[in-house]
Biopython code that builds the backbone (N, CA, C, O; Angstrom):
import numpy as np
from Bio.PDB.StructureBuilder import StructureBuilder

atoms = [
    (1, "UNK", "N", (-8.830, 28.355, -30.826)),
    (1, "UNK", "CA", (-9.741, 29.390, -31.251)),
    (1, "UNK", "C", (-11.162, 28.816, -31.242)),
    (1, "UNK", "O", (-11.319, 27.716, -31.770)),
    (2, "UNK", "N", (-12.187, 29.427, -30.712)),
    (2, "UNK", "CA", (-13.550, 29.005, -30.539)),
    (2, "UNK", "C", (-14.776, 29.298, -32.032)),
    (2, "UNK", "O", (-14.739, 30.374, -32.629)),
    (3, "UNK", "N", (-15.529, 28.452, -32.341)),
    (3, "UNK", "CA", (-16.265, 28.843, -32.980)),
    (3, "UNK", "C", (-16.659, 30.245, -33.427)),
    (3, "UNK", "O", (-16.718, 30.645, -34.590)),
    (4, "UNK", "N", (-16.917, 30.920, -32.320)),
    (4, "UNK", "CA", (-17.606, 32.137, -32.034)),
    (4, "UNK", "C", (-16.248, 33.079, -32.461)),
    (4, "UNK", "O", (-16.688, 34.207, -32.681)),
    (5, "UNK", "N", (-15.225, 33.065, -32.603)),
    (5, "UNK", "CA", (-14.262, 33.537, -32.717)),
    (5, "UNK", "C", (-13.915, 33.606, -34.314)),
    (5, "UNK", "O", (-13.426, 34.605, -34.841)),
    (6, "UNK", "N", (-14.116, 32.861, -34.743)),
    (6, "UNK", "CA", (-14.332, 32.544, -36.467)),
    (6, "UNK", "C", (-15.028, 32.950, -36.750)),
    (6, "UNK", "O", (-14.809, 34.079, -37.189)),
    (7, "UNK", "N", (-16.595, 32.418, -36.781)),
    (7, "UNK", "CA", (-17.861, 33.021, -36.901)),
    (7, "UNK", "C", (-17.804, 35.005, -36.807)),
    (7, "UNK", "O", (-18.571, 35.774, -37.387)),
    (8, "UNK", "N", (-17.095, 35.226, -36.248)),
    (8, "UNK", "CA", (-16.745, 36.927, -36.398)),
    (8, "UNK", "C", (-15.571, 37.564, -37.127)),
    (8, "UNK", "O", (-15.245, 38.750, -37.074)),
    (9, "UNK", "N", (-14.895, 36.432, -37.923)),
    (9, "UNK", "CA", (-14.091, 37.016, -38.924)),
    (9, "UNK", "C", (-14.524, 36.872, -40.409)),
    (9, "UNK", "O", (-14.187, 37.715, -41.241)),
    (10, "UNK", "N", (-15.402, 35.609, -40.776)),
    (10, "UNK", "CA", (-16.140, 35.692, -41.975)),
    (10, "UNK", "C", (-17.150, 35.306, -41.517)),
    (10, "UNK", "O", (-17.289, 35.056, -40.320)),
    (11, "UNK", "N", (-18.281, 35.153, -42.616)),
    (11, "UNK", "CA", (-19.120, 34.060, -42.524)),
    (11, "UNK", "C", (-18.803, 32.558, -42.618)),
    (11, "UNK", "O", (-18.799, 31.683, -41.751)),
    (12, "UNK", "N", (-18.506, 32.523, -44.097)),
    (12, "UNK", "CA", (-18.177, 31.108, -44.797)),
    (12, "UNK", "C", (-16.585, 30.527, -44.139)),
    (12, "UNK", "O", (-15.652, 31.249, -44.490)),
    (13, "UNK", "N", (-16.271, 29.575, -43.429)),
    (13, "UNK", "CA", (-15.047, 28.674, -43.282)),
    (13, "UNK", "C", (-15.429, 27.307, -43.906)),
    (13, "UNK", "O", (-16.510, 26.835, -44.259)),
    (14, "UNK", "N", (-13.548, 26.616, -43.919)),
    (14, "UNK", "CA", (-13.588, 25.392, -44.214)),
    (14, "UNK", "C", (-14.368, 24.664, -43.266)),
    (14, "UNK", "O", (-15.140, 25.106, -42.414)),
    (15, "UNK", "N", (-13.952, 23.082, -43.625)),
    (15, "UNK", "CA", (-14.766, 22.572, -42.534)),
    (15, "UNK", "C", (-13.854, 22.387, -41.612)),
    (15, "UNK", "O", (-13.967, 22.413, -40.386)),
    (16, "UNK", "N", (-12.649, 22.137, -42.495)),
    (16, "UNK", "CA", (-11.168, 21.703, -40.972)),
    (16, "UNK", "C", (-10.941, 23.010, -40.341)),
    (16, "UNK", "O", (-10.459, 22.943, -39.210)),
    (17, "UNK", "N", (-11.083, 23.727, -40.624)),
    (17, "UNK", "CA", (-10.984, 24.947, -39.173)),
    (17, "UNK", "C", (-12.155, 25.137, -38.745)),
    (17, "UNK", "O", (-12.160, 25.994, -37.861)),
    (18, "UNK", "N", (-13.486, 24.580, -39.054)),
    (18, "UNK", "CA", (-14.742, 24.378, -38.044)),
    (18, "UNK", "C", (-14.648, 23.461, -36.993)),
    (18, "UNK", "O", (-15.000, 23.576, -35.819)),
    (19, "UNK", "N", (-13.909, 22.164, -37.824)),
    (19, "UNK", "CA", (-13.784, 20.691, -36.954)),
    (19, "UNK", "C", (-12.888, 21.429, -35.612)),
    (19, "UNK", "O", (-13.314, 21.513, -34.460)),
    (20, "UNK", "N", (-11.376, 21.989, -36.172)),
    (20, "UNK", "CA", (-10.729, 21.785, -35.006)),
    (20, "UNK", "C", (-10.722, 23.275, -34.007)),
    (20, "UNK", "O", (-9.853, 23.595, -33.196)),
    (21, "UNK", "N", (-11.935, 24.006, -34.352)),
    (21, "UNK", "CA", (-12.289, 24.969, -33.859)),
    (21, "UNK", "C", (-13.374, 24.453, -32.300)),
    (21, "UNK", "O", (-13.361, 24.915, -31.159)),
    (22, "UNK", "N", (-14.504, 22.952, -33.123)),
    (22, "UNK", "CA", (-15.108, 22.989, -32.621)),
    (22, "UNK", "C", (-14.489, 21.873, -31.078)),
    (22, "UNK", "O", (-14.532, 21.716, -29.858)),
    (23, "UNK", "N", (-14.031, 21.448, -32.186)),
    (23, "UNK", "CA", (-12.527, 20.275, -30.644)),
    (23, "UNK", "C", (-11.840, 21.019, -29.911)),
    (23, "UNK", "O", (-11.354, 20.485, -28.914)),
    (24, "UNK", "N", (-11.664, 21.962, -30.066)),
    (24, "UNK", "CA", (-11.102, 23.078, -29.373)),
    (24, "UNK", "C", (-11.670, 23.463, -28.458)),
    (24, "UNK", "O", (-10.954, 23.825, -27.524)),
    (25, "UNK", "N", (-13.256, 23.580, -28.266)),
    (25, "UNK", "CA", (-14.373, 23.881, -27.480)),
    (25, "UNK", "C", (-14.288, 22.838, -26.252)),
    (25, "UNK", "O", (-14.227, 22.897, -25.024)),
    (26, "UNK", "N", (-14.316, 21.861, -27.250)),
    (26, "UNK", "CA", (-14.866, 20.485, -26.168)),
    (26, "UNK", "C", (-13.336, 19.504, -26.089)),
    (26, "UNK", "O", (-13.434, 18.318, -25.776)),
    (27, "UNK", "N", (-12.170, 20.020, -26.351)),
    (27, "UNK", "CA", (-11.123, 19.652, -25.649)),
    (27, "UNK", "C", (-11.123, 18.231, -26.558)),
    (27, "UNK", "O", (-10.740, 17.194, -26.018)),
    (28, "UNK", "N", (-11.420, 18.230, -27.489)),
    (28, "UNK", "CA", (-11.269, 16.716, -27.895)),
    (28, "UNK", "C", (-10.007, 16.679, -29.243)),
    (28, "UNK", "O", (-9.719, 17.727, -29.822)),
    (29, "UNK", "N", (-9.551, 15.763, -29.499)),
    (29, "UNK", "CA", (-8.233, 15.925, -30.610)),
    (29, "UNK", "C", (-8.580, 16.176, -31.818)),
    (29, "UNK", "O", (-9.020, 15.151, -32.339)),
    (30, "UNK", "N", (-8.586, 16.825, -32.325)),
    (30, "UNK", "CA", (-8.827, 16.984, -33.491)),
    (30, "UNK", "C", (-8.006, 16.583, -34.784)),
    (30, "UNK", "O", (-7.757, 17.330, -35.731)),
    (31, "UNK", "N", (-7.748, 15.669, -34.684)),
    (31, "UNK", "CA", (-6.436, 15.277, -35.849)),
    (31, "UNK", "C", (-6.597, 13.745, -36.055)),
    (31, "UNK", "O", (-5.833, 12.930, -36.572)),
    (32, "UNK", "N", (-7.619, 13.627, -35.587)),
    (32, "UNK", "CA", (-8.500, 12.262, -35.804)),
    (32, "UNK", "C", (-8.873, 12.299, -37.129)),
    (32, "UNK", "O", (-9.977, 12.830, -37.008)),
    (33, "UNK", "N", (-8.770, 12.162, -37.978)),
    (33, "UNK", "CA", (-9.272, 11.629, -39.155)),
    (33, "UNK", "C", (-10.784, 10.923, -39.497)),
    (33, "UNK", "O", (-11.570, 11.075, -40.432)),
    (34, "UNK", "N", (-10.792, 10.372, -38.700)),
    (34, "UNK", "CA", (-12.275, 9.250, -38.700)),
    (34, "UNK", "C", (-12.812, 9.632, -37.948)),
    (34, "UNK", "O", (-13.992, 9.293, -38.040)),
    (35, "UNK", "N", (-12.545, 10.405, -36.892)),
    (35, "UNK", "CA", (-13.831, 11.334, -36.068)),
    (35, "UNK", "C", (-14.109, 12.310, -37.071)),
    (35, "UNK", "O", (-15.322, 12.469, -37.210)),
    (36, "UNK", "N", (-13.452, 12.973, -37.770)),
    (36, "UNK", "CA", (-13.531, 14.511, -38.539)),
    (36, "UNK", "C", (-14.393, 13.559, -40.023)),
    (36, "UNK", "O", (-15.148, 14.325, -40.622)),
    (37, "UNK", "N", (-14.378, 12.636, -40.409)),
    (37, "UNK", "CA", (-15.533, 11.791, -41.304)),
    (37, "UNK", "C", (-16.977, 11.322, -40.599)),
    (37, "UNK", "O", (-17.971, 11.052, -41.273)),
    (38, "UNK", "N", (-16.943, 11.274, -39.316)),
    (38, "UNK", "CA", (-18.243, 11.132, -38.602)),
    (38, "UNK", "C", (-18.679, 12.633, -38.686)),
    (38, "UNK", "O", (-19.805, 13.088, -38.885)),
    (39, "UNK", "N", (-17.524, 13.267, -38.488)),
    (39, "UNK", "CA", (-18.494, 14.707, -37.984)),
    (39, "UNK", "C", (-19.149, 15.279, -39.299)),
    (39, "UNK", "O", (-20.168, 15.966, -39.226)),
    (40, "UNK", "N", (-18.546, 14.984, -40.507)),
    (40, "UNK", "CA", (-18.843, 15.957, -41.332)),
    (40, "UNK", "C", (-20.509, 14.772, -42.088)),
    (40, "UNK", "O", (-21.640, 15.017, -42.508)),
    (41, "UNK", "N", (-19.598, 13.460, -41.850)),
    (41, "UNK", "CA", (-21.225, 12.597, -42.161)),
    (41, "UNK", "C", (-22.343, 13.085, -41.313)),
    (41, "UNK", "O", (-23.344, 13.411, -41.952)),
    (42, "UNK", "N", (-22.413, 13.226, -39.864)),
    (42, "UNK", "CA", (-23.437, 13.967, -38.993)),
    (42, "UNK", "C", (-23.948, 15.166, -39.415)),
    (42, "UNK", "O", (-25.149, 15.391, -39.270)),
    (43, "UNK", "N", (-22.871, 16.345, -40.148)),
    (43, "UNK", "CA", (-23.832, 17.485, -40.612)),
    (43, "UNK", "C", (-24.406, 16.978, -41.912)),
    (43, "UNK", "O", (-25.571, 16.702, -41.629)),
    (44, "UNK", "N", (-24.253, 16.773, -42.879)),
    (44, "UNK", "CA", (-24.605, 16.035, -43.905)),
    (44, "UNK", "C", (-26.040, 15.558, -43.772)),
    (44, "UNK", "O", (-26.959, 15.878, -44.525)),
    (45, "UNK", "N", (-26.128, 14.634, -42.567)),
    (45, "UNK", "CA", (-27.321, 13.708, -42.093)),
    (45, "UNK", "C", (-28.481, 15.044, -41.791)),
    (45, "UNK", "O", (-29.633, 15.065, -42.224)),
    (46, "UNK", "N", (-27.846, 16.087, -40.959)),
    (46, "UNK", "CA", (-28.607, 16.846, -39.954)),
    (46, "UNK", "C", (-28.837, 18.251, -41.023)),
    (46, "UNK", "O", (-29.151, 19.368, -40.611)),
    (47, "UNK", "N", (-28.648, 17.965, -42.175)),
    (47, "UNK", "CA", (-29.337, 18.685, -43.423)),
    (47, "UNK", "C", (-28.663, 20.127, -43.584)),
    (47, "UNK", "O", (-29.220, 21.096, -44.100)),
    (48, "UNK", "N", (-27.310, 20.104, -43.030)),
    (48, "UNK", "CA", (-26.406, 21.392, -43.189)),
    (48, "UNK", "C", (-26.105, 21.506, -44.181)),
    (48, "UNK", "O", (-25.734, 20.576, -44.897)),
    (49, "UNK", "N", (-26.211, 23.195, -44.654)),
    (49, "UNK", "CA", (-26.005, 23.470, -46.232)),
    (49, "UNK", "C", (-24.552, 23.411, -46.268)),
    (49, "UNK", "O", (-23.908, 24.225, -45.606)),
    (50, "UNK", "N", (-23.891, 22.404, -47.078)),
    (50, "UNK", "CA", (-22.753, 22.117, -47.375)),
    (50, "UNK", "C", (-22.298, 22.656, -48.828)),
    (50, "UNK", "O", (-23.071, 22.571, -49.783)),
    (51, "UNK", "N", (-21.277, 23.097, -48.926)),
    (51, "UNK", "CA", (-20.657, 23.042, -50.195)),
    (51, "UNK", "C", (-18.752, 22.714, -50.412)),
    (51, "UNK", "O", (-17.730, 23.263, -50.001)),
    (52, "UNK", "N", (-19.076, 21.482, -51.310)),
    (52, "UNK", "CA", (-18.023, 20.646, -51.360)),
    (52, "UNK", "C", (-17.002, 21.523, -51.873)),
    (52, "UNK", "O", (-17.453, 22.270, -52.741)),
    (53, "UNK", "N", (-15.625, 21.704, -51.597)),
    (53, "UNK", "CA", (-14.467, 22.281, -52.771)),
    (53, "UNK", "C", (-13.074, 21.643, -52.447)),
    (53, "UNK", "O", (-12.653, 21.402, -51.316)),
    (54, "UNK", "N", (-12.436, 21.413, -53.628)),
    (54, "UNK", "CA", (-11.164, 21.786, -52.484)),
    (54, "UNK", "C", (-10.055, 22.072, -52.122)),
    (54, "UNK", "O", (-9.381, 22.127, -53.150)),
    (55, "UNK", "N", (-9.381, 22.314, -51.187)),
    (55, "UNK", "CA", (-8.788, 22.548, -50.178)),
    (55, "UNK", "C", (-7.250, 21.761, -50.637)),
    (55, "UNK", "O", (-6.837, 20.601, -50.636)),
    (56, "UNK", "N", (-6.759, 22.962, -50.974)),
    (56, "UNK", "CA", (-4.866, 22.795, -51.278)),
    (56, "UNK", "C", (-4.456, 23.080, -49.591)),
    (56, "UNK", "O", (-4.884, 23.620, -48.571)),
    (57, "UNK", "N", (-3.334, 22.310, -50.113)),
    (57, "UNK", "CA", (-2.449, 21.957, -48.288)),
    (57, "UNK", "C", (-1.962, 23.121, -48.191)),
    (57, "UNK", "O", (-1.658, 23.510, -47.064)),
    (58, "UNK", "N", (-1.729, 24.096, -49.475)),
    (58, "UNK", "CA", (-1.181, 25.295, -49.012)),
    (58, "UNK", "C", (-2.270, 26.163, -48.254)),
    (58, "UNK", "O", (-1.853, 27.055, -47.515)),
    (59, "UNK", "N", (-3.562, 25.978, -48.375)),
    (59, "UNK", "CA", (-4.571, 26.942, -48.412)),
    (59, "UNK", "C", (-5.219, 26.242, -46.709)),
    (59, "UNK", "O", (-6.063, 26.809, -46.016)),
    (60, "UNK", "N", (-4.543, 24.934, -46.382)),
    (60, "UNK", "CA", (-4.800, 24.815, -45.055)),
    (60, "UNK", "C", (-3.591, 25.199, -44.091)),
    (60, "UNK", "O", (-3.555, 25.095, -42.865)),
    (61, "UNK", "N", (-2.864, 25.549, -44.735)),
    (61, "UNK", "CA", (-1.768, 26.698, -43.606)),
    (61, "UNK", "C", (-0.462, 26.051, -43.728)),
    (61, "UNK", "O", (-0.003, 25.557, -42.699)),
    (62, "UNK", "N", (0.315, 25.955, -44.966)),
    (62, "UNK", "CA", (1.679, 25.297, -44.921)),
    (62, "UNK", "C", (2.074, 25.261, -43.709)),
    (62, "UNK", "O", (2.270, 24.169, -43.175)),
    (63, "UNK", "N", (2.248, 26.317, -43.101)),
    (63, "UNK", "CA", (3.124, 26.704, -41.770)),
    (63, "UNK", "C", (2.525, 25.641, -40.743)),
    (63, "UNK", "O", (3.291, 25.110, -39.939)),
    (64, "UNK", "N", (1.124, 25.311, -40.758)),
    (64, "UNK", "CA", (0.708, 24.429, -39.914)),
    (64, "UNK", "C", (0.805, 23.262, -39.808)),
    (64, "UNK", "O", (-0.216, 22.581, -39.907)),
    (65, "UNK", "N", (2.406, 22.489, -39.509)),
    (65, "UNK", "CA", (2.253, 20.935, -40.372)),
    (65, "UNK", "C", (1.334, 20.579, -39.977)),
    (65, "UNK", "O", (0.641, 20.407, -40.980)),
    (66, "UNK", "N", (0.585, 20.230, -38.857)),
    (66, "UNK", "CA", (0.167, 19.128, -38.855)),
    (66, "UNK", "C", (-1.822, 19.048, -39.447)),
    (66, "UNK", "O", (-2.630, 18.160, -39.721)),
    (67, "UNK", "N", (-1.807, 20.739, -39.375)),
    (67, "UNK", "CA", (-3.386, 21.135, -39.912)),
    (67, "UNK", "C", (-3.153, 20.142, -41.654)),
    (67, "UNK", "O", (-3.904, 19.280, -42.109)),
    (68, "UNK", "N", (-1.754, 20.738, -42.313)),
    (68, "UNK", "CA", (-1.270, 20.116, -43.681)),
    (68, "UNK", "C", (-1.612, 18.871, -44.166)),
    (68, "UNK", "O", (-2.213, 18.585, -45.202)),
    (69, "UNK", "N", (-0.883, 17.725, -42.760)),
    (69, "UNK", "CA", (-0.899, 16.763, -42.515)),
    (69, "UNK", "C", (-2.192, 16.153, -42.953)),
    (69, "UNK", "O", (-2.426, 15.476, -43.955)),
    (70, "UNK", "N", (-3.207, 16.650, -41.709)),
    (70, "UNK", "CA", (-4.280, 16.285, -41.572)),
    (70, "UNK", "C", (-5.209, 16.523, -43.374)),
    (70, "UNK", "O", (-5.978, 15.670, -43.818)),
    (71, "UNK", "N", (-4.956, 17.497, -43.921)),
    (71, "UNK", "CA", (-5.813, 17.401, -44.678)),
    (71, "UNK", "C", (-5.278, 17.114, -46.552)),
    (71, "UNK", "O", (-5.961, 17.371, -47.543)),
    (72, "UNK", "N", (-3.573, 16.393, -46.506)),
    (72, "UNK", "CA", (-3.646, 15.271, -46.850)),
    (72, "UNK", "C", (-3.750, 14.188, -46.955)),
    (72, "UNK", "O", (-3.542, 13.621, -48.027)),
    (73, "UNK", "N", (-4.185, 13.438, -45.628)),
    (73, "UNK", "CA", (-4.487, 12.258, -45.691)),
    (73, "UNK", "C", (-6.061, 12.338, -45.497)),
    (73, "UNK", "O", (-6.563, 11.236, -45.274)),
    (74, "UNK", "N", (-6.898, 13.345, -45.531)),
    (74, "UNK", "CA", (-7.889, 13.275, -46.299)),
    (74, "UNK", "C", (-8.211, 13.231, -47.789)),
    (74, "UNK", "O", (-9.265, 12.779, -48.235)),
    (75, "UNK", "N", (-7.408, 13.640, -48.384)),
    (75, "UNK", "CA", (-7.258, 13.824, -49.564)),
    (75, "UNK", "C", (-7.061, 12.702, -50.807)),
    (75, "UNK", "O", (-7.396, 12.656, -51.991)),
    (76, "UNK", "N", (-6.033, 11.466, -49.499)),
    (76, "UNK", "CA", (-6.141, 10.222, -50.180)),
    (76, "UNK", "C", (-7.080, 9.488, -50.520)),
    (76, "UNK", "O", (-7.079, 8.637, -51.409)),
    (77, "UNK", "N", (-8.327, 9.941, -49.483)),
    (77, "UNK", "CA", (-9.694, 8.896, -49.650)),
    (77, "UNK", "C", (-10.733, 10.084, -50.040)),
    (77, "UNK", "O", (-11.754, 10.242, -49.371)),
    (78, "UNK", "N", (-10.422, 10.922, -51.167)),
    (78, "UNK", "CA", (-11.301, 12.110, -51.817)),
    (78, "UNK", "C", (-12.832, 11.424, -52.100)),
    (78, "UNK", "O", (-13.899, 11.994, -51.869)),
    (79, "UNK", "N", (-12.681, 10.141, -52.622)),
    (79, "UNK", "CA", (-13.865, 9.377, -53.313)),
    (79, "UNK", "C", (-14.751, 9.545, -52.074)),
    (79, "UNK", "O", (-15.692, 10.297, -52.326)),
    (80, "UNK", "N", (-14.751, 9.159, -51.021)),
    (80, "UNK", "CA", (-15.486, 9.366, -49.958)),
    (80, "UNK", "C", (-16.262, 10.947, -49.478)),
    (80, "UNK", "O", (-15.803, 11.684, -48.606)),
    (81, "UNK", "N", (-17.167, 11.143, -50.057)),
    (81, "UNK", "CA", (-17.786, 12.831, -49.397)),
    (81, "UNK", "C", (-17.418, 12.847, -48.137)),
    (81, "UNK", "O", (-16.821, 13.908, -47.956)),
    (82, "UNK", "N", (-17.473, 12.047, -46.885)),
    (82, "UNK", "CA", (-17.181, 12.003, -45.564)),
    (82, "UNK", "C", (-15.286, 12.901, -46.043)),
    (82, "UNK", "O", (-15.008, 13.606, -45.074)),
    (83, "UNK", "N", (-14.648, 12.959, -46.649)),
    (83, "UNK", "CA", (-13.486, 12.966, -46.635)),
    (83, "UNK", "C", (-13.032, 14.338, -46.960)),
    (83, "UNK", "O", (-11.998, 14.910, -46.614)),
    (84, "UNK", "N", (-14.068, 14.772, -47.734)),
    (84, "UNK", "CA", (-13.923, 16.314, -48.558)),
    (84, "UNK", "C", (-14.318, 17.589, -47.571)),
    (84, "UNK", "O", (-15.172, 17.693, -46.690)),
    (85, "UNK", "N", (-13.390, 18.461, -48.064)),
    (85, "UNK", "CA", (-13.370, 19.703, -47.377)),
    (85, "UNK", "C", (-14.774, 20.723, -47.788)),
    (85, "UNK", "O", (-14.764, 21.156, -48.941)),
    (86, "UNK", "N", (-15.947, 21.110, -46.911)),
    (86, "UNK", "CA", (-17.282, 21.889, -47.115)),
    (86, "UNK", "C", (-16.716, 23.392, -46.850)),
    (86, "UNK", "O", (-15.805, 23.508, -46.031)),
    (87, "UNK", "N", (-17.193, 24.489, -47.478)),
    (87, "UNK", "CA", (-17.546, 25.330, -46.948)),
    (87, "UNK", "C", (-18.663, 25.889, -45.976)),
    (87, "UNK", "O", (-19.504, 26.520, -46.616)),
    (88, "UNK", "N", (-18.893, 25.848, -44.740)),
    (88, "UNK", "CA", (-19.699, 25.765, -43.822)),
    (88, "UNK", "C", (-20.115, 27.241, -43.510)),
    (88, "UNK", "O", (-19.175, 27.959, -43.169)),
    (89, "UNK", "N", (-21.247, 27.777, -43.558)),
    (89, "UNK", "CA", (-21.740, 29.011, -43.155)),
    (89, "UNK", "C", (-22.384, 29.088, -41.558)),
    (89, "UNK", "O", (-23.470, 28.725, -41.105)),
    (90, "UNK", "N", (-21.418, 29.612, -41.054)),
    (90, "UNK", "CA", (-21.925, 29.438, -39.316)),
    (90, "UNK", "C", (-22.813, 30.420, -38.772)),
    (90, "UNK", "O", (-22.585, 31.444, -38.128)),
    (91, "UNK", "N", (-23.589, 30.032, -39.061)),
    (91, "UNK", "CA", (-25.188, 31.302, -38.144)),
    (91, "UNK", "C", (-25.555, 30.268, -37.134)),
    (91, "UNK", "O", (-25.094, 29.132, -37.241)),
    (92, "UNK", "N", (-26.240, 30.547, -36.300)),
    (92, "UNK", "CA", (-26.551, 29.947, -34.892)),
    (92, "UNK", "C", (-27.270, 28.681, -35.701)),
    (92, "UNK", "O", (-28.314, 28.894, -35.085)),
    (93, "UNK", "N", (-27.467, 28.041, -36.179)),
    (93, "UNK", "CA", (-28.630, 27.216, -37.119)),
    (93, "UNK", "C", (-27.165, 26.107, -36.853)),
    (93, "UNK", "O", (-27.006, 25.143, -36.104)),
    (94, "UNK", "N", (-26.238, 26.803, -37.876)),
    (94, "UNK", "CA", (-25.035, 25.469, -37.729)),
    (94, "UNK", "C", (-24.676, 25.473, -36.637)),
    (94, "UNK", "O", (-24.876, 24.412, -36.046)),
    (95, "UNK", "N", (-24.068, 26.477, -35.919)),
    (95, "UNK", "CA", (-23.623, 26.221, -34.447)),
    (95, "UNK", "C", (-23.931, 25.405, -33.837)),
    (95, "UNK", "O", (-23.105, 24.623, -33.366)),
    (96, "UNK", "N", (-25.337, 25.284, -33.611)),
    (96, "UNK", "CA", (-26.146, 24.261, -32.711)),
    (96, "UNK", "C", (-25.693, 23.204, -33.423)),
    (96, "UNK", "O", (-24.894, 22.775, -32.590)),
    (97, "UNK", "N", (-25.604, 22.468, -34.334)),
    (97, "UNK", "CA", (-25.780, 20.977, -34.892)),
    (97, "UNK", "C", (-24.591, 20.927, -34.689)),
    (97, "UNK", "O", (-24.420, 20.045, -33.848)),
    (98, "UNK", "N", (-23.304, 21.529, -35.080)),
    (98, "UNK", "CA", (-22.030, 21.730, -34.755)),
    (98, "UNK", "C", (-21.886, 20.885, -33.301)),
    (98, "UNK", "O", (-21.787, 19.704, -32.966)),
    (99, "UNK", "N", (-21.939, 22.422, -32.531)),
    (99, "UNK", "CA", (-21.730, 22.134, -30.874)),
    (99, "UNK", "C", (-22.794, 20.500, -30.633)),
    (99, "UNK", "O", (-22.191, 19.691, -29.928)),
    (100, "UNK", "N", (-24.001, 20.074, -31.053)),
    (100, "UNK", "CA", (-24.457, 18.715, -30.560)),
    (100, "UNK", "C", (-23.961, 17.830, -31.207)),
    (100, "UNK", "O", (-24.595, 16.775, -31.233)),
    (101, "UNK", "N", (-22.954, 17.886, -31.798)),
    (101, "UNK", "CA", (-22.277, 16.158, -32.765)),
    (101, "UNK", "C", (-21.346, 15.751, -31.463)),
    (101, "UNK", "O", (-21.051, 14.577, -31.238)),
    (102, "UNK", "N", (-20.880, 16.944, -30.559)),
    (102, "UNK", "CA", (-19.698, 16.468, -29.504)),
    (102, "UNK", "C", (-21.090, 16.151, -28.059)),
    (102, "UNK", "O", (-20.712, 15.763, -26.954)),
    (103, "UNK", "N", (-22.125, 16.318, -28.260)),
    (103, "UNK", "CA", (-22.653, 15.412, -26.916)),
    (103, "UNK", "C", (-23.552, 14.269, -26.931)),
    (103, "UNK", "O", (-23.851, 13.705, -25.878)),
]
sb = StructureBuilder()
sb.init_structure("model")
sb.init_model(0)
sb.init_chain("A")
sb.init_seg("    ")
for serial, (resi, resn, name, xyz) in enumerate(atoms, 1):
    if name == "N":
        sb.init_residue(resn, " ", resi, " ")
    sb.init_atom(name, np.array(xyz, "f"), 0.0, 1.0, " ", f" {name:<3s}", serial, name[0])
structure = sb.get_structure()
């Protein structure tokens, strides 16, 4: 599912269905762990309005093991902000910083 595809069902998403929305775009894996802590350190850096919460494994898609997966073993290293789940508001402002962390 593409950014733009989300972006037209709410405003506000997590960040793990931004991340593997936006790997989705650019074909890259998304179940990287330590790429998905660069990416969210890069918006962070690039002054994206973030808001921290979080994110039960049920509420990242039981049915989805491995979305599950992924965002308990974020969960182990919570102390880390790189690690925590944002609510991300996608207007063309994020898009752009989004879509340039993958070039």
């Amino acid at each position: 599912m593409s950014l733009e595809t989300i972006r037209k069902k709410v405003i506000f998403h997590n960040s793990i269905d931004v991340w593997i929305a936006a790997c989705g775009e650019k074909n890259s894996d998304w179940k990287n762990t330590d790429k998905y802590k660069k990416f969210i350190a890069y918006l962070l850096e690039n002054n994206l309005n973030l808001k921290a919460f979080n994110l039960c494994t049920h509420e990242a898609g039981a049915t989805e093991e491995d979305k599950t997966k992924f965002a308990e073993i974020l969960f182990e290293t919570k102390d880390d902000p790189n690690s925590l789940t944002y609510t991300i508001r996608l207007n063309d402002a994020a898009l752009d910083i989004i879509r340039n962390f993958f070039d």
